[in-house]
C-alpha positions in Angstrom: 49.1 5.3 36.5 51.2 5.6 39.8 52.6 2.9 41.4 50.2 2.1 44.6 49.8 0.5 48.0 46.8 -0.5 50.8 46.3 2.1 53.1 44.1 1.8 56.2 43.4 4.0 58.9 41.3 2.4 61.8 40.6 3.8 64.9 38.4 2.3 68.0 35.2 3.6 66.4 35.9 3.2 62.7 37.7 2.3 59.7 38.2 6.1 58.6 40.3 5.3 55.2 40.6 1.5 53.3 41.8 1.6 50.0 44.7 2.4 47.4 47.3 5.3 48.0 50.6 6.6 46.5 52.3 7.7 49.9 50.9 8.5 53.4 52.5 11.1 55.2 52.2 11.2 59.3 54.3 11.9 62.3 55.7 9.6 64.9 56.3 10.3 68.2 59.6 11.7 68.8 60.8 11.2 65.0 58.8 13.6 63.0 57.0 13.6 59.7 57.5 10.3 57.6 56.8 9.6 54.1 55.9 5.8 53.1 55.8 5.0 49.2 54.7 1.7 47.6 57.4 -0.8 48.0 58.5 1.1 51.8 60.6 -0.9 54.0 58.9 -2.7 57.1 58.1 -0.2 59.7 56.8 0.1 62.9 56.1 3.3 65.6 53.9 5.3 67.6 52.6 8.2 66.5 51.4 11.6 68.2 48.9 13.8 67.4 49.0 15.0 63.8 47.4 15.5 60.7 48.2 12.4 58.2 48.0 12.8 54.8 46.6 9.4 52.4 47.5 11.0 48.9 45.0 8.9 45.9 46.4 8.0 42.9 43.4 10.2 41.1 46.0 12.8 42.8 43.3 13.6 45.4 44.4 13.8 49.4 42.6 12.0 52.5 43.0 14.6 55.4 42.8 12.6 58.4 43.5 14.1 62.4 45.2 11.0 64.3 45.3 11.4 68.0 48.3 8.6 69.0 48.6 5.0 68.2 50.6 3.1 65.6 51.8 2.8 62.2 53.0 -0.1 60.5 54.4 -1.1 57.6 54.4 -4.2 56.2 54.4 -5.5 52.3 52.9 -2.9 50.0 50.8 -1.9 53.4 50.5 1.0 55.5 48.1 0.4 58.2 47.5 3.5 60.9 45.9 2.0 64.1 44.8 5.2 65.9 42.9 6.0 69.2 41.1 8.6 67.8 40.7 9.7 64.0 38.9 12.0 62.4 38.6 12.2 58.8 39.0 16.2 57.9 36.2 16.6 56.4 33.9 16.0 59.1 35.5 17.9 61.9 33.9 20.8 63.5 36.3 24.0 62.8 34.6 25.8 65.7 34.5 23.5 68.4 38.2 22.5 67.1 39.2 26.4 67.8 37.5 26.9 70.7 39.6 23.7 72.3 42.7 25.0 70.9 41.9 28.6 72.7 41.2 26.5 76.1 44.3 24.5 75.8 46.4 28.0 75.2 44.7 29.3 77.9 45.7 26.4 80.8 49.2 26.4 79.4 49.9 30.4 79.5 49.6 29.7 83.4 50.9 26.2 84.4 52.7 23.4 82.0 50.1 20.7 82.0 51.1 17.8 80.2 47.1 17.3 79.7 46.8 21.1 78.3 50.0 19.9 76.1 48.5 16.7 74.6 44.8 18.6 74.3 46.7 21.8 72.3 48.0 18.9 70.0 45.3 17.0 69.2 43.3 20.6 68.5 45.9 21.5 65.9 46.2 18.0 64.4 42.4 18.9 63.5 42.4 22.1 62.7 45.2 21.4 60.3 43.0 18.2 59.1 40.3 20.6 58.3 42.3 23.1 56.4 41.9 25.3 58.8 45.5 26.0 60.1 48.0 25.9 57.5 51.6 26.6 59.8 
């Protein structure tokens, strides 16, 4: 059996993922994608909108949309403390590419740093979904 760690995702609403994991994948803001493995160094930073990635040691992966917060790492412990999460499963594809289509939209006539974070947070979803693969 793979080596393991805790994993939790919480955001303001719920605790989307508690449980065992064999790496978490995410993005922080400004530093790109990271990978944690059991036995990670201590780490803290923010993150931006992205899809993270809890992979199970039965090989399956937790698809989760994070909209900003933190990650830290801490003994065999990843712990994602989002302001918004959305476990992939459960988001709405539709309404998801109808926001990314509005977003696109405000931004192909003024840069709006709202319009920016909104596009982002549409494609962490969609990607969270499955339904956006680049």
């Amino acid at each position: 059996m793979a080596a393991t760690m805790t994993v939790e995702v919480v955001s303001p609403e719920a605790v989307l993922y508690s449980g065992e994991g064999t790496m978490v994948i995410t993005r922080t803001l400004g530093g790109g994608e990271i990978a944690f493995q059991p036995g990670h160094a201590p780490f803290l930073a923010a993150l931006t909108e992205n899809h993270t990635r809890v992979f199970l040691a039965d090989g399956s992966v937790e698809d989760i949309a994070v909209h900003g917060g933190f990650v830290e790492v801490s003994g065999n412990k990843v712990s994602i403390l989002s302001d918004s999460a959305e476990i992939g499963s459960s988001i709405d594809v539709a309404r998801a590419q109808a926001a990314k289509e509005r977003a696109e939209e405000r931004l192909r006539h003024e840069h709006d740093a709202e319009a920016v974070s909104a596009l982002g947070r549409a494609n962490a979803r969609l990607r969270a979904a499955g339904a956006l693969t680049a």
